[in-house]
C-alpha positions as CSV (number, residue, x, y, z in Angstrom):
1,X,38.7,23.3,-8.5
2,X,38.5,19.9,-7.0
3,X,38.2,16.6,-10.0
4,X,35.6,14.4,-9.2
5,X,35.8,12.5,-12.8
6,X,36.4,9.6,-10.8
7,X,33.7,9.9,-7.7
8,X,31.4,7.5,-7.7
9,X,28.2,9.0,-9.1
10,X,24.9,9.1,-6.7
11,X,21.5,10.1,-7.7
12,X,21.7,13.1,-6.0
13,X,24.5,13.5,-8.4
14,X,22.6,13.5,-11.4
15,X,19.4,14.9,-10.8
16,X,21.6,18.2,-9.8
17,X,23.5,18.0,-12.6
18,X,20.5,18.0,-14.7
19,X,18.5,20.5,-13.0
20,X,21.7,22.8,-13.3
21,X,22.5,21.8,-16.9
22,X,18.8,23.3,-17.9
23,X,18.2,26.0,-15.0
24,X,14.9,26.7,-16.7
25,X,13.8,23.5,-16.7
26,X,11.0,23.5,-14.0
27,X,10.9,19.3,-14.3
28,X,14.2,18.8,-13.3
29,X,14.2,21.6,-10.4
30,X,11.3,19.6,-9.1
31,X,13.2,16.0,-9.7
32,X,15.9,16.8,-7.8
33,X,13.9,17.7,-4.5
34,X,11.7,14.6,-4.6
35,X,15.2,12.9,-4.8
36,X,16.7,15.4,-1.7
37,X,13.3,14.3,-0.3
38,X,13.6,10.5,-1.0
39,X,17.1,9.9,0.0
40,X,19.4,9.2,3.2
41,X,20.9,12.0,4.0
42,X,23.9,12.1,6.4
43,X,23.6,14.9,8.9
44,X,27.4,16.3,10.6
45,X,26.4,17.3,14.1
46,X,28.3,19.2,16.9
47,X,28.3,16.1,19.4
48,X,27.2,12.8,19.8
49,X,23.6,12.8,20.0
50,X,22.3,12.8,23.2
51,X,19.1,10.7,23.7
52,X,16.6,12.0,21.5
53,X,18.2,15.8,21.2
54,X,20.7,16.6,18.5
55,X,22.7,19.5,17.2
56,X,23.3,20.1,13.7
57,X,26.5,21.5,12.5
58,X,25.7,25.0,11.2
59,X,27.5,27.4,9.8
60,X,26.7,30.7,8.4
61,X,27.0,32.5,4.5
62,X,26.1,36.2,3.8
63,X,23.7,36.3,6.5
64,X,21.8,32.8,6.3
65,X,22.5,29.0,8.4
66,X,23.1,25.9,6.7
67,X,23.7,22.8,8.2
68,X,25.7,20.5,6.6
69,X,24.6,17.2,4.7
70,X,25.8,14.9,2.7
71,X,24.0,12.4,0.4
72,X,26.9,9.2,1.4
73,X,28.9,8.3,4.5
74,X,32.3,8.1,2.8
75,X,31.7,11.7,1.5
76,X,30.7,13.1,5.1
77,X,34.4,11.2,6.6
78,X,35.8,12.8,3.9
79,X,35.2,16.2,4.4
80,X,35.2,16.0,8.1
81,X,38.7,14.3,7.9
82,X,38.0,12.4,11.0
83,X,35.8,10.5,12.7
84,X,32.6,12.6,13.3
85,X,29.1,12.7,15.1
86,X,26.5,12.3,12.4
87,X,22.5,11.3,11.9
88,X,21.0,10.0,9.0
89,X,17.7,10.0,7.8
90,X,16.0,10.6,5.1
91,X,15.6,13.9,3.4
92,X,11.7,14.8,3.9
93,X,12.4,14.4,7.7
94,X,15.4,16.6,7.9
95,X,13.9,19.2,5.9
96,X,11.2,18.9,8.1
97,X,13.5,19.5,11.6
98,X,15.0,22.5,9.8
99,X,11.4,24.3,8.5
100,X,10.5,27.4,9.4
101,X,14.0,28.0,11.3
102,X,15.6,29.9,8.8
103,X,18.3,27.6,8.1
104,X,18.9,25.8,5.1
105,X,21.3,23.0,3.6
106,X,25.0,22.7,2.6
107,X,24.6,19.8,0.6
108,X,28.0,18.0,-0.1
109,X,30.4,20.6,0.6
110,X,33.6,20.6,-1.5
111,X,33.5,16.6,-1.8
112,X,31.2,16.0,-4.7
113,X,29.9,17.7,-7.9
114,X,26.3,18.0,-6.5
115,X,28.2,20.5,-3.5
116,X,25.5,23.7,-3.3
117,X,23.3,25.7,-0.9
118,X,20.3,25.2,-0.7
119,X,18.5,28.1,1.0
120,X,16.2,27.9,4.0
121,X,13.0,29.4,1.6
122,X,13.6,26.8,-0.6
123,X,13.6,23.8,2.2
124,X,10.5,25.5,3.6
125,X,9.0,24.9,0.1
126,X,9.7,21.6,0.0
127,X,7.8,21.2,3.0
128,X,4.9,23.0,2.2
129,X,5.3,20.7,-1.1
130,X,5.4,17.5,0.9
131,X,2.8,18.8,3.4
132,X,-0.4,18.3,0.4
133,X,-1.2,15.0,0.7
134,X,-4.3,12.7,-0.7
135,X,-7.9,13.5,0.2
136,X,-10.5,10.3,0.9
137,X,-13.7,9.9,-1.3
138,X,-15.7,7.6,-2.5
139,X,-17.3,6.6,-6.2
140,X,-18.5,3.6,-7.5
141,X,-16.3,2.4,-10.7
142,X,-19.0,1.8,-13.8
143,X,-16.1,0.9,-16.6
144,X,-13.3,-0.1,-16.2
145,X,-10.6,0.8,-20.0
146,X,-6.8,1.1,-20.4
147,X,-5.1,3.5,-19.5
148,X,-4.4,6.0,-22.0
149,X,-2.3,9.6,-22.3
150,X,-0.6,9.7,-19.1
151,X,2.4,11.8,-19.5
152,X,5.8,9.8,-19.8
153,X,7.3,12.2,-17.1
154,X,4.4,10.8,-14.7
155,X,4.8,7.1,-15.4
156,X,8.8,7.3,-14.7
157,X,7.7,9.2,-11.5
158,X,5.3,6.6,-10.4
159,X,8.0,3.5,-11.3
160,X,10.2,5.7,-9.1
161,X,7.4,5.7,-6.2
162,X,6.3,2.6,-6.1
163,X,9.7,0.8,-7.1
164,X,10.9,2.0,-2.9
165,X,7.7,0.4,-2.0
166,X,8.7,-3.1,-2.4
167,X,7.1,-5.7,0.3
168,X,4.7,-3.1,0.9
169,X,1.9,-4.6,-1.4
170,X,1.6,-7.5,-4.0
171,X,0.9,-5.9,-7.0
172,X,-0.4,-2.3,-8.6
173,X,-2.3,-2.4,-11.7
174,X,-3.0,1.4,-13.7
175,X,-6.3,1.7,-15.5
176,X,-8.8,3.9,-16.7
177,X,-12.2,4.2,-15.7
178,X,-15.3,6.0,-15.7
179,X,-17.7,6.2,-12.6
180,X,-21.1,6.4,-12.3
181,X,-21.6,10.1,-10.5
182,X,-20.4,11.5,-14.2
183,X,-19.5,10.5,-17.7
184,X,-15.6,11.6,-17.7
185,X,-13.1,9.2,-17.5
186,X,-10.2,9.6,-14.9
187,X,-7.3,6.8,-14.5
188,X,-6.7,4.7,-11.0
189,X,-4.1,3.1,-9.6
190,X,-5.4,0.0,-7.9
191,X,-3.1,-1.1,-5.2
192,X,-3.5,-4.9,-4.3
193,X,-2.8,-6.5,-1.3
194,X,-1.2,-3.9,0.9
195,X,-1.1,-4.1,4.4
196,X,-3.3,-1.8,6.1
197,X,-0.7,0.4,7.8
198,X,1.0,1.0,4.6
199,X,-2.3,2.2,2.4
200,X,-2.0,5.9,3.8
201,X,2.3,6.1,2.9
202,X,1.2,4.3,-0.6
203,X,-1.2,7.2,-1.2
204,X,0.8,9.8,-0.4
205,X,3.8,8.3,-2.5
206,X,1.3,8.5,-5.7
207,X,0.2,12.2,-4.8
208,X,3.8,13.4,-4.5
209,X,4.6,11.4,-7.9
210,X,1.9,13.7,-9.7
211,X,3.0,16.4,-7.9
212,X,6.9,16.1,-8.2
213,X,5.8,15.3,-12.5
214,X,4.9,19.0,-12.8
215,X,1.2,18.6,-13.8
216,X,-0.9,21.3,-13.1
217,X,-4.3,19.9,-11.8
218,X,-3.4,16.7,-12.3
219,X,-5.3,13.8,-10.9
220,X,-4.8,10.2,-10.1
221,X,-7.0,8.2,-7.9
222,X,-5.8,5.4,-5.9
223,X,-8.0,2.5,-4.2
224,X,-6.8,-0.3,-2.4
225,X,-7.6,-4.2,-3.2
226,X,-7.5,-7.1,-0.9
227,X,-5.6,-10.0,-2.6
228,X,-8.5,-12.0,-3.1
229,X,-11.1,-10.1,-4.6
């Protein structure tokens, strides 16, 4: 068995380790794909990419592909033992290359204690899961309260969210309100001073926090402010 007391310790890291400490837990299954889906991940390929075309490295394991990722740099040289042809993006857009092809991920392999297989069903899911995004309406706000009850697991997803957002707008503010169509109260994230091509990546970061939180149903409108108003 290979030490890795003294490995530096990524996020990928820890949400694995808690998701595998607690293999019933459903919250920290779905914690650890938002961070798969959040991160950089380093992609080994066969050659240099060429243009806009690459080729994963992929081997196979009773019967199903993985390609091989890794969640650093340093732990991709390390297992490659040379230099090596790799891409990098981020997680959501791998998964998304890979959907649907029946191949899945070797995640760290034999250089860190987050090293598994992730199976091509469950990077198809995590498309699917990323796929549901925000839906437009429109209500007028009649009061305007504090926000109460939201679920802890919720809030640290939305710090999470909107903490990788930075730049992006000046300021978020989370209320609760009620609108004049009905008499139940709902809560809103207002979103002030965003640029305009960031509102639709902003909304679809606060939809994937309630969905990533585990709540069933759940429901958090967004609107976006101009600084001024």
């Amino acid at each position: 068995m290979t030490d890795f007391e003294n490995e530096f310790e990524t996020e990928i890291d820890r949400t694995y380790a808690a998701m595998t400490a607690d293999e019933g837990n459903d919250i920290a299954r779905l914690r650890f794909h938002e961070c798969l889906a959040d991160c950089e991940l380093f992609l080994l390929l066969v050659d240099e990419p060429q243009g806009d075309t690459i080729e994963p490295h992929v081997f196979g394991v009773e019967g199903a592909q993985f390609a091989v990722v890794f969640d650093t740099e340093a732990r991709l040289a390390e297992f490659a033992g040379a230099v090596a042809p790799y891409a990098g993006m981020p997680g959501r857009v791998l998964a998304g290359m890979l959907a649907g092809q029946g191949i899945g991920l070797a995640l760290n392999p034999e250089v860190a204690p987050s090293s598994t297989l992730i199976a091509p069903e469950a990077v198809d899911w995590l498309v699917a899961t990323l796929s549901g995004g925000p839906v437009e309406a429109s209500a007028r706000i009649r009061d305007v309260f504090s926000p109460k009850g939201l679920p802890e697991i919720l809030l640290q997803s939305l710090d999470r969210k909107l903490a990788t957002a930075g730049g992006a707008a000046q300021a978020a503010y989370l209320v609760q309100v009620a609108y004049d169509d009905d008499d139940t109260r709902g809560h809103l994230l207002a979103i002030v001073g965003a640029a305009p091509e960031a509102e639709a990546p902003l909304a679809r970061a606060v939809s994937e926090a309630l969905v990533f939180s585990g709540i069933d149903a759940g429901m958090l409108d967004v609107v976006f402010v101009a600084g001024g108003d």
